[in-house]
C-alpha positions in Angstrom: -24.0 -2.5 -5.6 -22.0 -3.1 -8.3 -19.0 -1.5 -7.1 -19.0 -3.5 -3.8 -19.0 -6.5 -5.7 -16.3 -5.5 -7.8 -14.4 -4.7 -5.0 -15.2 -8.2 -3.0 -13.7 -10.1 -6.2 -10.6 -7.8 -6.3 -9.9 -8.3 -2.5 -10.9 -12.3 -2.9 -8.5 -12.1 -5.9 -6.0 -10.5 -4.0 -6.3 -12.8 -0.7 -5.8 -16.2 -3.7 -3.1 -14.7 -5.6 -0.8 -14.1 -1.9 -2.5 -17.3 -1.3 -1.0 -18.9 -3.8 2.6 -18.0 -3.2 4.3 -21.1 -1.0 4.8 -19.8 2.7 8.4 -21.8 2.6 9.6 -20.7 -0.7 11.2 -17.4 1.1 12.9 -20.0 3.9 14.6 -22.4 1.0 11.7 -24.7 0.7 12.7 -25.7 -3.0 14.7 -22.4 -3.9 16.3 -19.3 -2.2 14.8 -16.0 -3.8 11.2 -15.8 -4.9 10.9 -13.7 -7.8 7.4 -12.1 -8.9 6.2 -9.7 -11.9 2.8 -8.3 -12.7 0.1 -9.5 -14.9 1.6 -8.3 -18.2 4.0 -9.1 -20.9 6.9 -6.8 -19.7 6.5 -7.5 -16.4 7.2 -11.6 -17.1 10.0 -10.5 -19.4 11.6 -7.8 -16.5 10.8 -10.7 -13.7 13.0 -13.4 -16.0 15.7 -10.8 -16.7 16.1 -10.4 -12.9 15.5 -14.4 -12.0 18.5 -15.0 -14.8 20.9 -12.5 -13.6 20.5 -13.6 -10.1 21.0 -17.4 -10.8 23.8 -16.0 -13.1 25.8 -14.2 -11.0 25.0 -15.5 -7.1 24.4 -19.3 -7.8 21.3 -18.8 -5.5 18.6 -20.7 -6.8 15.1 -18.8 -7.8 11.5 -19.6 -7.6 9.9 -17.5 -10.4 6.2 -16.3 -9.4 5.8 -14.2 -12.8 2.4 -12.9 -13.7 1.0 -12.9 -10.1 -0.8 -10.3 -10.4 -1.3 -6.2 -10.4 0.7 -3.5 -7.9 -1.5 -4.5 -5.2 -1.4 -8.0 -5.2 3.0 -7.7 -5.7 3.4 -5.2 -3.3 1.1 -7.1 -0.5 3.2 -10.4 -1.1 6.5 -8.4 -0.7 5.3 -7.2 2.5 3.7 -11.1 3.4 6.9 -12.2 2.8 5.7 -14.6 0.4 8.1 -13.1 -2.4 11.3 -11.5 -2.6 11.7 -9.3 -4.9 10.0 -7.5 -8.3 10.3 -4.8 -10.4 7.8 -1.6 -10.0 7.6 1.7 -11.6 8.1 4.8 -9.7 5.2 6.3 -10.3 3.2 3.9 -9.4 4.7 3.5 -6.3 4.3 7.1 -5.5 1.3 7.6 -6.4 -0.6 4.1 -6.1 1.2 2.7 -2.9 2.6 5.8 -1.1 -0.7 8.2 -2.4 1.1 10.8 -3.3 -0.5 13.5 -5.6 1.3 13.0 -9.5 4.7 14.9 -9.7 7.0 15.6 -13.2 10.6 15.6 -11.5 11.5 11.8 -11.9 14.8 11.9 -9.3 12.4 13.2 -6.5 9.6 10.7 -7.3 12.2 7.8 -6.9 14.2 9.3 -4.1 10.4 9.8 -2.1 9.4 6.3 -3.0 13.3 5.1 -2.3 13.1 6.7 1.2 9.2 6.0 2.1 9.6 2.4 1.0 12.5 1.9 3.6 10.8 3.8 5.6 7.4 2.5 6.2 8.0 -1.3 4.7 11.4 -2.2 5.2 12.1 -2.7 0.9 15.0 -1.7 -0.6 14.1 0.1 -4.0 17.4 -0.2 -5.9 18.3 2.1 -9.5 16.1 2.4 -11.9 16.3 0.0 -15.1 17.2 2.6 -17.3 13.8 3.2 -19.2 10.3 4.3 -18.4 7.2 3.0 -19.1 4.4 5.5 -19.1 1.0 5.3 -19.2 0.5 6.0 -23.3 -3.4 7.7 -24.6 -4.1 5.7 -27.4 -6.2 6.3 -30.6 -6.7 4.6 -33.9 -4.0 5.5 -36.4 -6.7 6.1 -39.0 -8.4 8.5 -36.5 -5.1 10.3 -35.5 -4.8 11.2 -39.5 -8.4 11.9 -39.5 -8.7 14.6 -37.3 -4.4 15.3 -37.0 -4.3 14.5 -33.1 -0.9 14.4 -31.6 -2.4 15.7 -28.4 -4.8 14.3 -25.2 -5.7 18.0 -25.5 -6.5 18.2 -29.3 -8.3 14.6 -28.7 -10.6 16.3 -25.7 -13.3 18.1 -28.4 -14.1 14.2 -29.6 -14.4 12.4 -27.0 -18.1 13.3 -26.1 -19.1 11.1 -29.2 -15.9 8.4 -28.5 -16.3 5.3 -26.7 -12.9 4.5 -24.1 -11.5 1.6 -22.6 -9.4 1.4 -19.5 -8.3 -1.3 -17.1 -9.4 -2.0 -13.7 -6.1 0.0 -12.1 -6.0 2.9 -14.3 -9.9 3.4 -13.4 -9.3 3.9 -9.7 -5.4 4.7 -9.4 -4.4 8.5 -8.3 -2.9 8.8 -11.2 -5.5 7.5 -13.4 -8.7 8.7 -15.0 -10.2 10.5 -12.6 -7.5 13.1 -12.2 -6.8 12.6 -16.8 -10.1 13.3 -17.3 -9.9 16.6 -14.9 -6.9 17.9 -16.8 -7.7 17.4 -19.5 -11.8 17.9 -19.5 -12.0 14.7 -21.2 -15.7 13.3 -21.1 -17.2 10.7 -23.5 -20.5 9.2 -24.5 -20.9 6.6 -21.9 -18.7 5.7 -19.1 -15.2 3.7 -19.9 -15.6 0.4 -20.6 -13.3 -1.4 -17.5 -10.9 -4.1 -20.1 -8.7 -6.8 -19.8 -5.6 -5.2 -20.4 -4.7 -7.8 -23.3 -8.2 -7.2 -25.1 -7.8 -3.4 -25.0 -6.0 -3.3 -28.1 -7.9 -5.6 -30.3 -11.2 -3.8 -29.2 -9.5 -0.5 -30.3 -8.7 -2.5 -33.7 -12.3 -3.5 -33.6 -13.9 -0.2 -33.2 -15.9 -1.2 -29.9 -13.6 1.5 -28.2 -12.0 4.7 -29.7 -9.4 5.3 -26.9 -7.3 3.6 -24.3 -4.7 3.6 -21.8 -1.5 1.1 -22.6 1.6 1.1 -22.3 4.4 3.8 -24.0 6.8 0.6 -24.0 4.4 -2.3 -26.0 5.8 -3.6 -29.1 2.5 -3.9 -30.8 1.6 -0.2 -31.0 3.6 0.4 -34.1 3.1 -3.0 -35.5 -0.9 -2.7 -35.3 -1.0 1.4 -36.2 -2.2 2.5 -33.1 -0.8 6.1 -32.4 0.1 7.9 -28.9 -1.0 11.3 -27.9 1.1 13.5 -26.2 0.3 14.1 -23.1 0.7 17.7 -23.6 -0.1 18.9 -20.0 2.1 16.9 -18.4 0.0 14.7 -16.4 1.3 11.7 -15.4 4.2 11.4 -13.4 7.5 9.4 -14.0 7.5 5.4 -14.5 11.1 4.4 -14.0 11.3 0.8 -14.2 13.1 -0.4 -10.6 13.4 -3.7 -8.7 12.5 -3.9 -5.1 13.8 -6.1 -2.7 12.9 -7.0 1.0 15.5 -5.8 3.2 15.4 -8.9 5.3 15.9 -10.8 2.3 19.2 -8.9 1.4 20.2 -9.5 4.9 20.2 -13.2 4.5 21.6 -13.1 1.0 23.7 -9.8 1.1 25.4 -11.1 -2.5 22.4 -10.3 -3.8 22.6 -6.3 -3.9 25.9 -5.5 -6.1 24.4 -7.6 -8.8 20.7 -6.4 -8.7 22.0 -2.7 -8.4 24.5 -3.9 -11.8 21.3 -3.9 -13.7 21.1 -0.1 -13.2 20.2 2.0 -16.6 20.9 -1.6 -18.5 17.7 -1.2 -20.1 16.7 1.5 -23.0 13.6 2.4 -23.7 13.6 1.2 -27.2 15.4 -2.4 -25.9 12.4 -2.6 -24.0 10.4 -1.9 -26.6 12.0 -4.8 -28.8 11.8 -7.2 -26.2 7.9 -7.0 -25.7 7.6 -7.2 -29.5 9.7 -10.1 -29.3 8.0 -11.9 -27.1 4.2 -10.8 -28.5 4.8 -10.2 -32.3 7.3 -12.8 -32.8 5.9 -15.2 -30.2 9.4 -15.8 -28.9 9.9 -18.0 -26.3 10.6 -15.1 -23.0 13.4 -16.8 -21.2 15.5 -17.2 -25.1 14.6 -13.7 -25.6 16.0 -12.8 -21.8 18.8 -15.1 -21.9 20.3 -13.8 -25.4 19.3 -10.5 -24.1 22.0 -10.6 -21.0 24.6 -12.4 -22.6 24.5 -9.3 -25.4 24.4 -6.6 -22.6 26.5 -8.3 -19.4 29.7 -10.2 -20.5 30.4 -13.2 -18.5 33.3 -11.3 -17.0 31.4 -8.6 -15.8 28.8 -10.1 -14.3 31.1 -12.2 -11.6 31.9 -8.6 -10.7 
């Protein structure tokens, strides 16, 4: 019972958030591309960087839909039409909208997804940002010293007494527990605790959980001495940062590819990295942080290009 309530709020939140989106918006009712992100720090900050480099470099004018919502809710308004374009990872693509069983060989994960996408939806999925954001174990620092994890493996022989904490997606994705805790024979004392993704961390701090599933690019990891295990067996698959963009959309507003495909590998892992912390740590306001990031990386010059 409880699961079929869970799932009627996520399909009633789904059904709002598309809801939400103005039908017009994609027509030039008040701006000519709709941009979206997910429901988390990086994915405002990625959605901004795209919004600024478009308005930059096309003169189009932008509607920014930023923290809409989760891969679902994105991907359903890109094929509603009631968005333009976002930024996805690969391997949740591959595995989460194509359902495709987890690969390691990141140029066939985005050439599958690249293809499929065309394929089957009629999106362009252009090259990837130049970093990837994995899914990141996470333990205590203290606890890493404790017992000298650097593994998931070597973490597997404590988790029957642990306590973990997960977020709604990572629960029931392909990708997610179900198939982590197969590998790696991970079973603890209760069943995960479905979080928030921003309380996660602080409930980690807080000892109510002992392990969790972030993100490898977040800012605060280091800053609040949270530690990563390797995951040593090489379970999930590839998380290239890409934007996709409806085809249709690049039909009306074909000046929109060269500079969308310009932001190809403009992004490094540990850029990313400083931009969360940036905008989380510092509390940095995220178009400032964007806007100085570009003009740093993409000289006027270039970007008329």
């Amino acid at each position: 019972m409880k699961k079929f309530i869970l799932l009627c709020f996520v399909t009633f939140s789904l059904i709002l958030a598309i809801a939400s989106c103005n039908p017009s918006t994609t027509s030039g009712g008040g701006g000519d591309i709709v941009v979206a992100s997910k429901d988390f720090t990086e994915q405002d900050i990625l959605g901004e960087l795209l919004a600024q480099h478009i308005e930059n470099t096309t003169g189009l004018s932008v509607i920014r839909r930023l923290h809409l919502g989760g891969t679902f809710v994105c991907h359903q308004a890109l094929l509603a039409a009631q968005i333009d374009t976002y930024i996805e990872y690969t391997g949740t693509a591959f595995t989460g909208i194509l359902k495709q069983k987890p690969i390691s060989d990141p140029q066939a994960v985005y050439q599958q997804v690249r293809s499929s996408y065309a394929e089957q939806f009629d999106l362009e999925v252009t090259p990837p940002l130049g970093f990837e954001n994995t899914f990141a174990i996470i333990v205590r620092g203290e606890d890493a010293r404790a017992y000298n994890l650097q593994t998931i493996s070597q973490a597997a022989q404590y988790t029957p007494r642990w306590q973990a904490g997960f977020g709604y997606e990572f629960i029931q994705r392909e990708d997610g527990f179900p198939g982590l805790a197969q590998t790696y024979g991970l079973q603890f004392a209760r069943s995960p605790r479905v979080m928030d993704l921003g309380l996660m961390y602080r409930a980690l701090i807080d000892k109510q959980v002992d392990m969790v599933a972030g993100n490898s690019t977040d800012g605060q990891i280091a800053r609040l001495d949270l530690a990563i295990l390797e995951d040593d067996k090489h379970y999930f698959p590839p998380y290239e940062a890409a934007p996709i963009i409806r085809q249709a959309t690049l039909k009306k507003y074909p000046q929109l590819l060269p500079p969308i495909q310009q932001l190809g590998n403009l992004i490094t892992e540990d850029e990313m990295r400083s931009l969360n912390y940036q905008v989380e740590g510092e509390l940095r306001d995220i178009k400032e942080v964007v806007r100085e990031f570009l003009q740093a990386k993409i000289s006027p010059k270039n970007a008329k290009k």
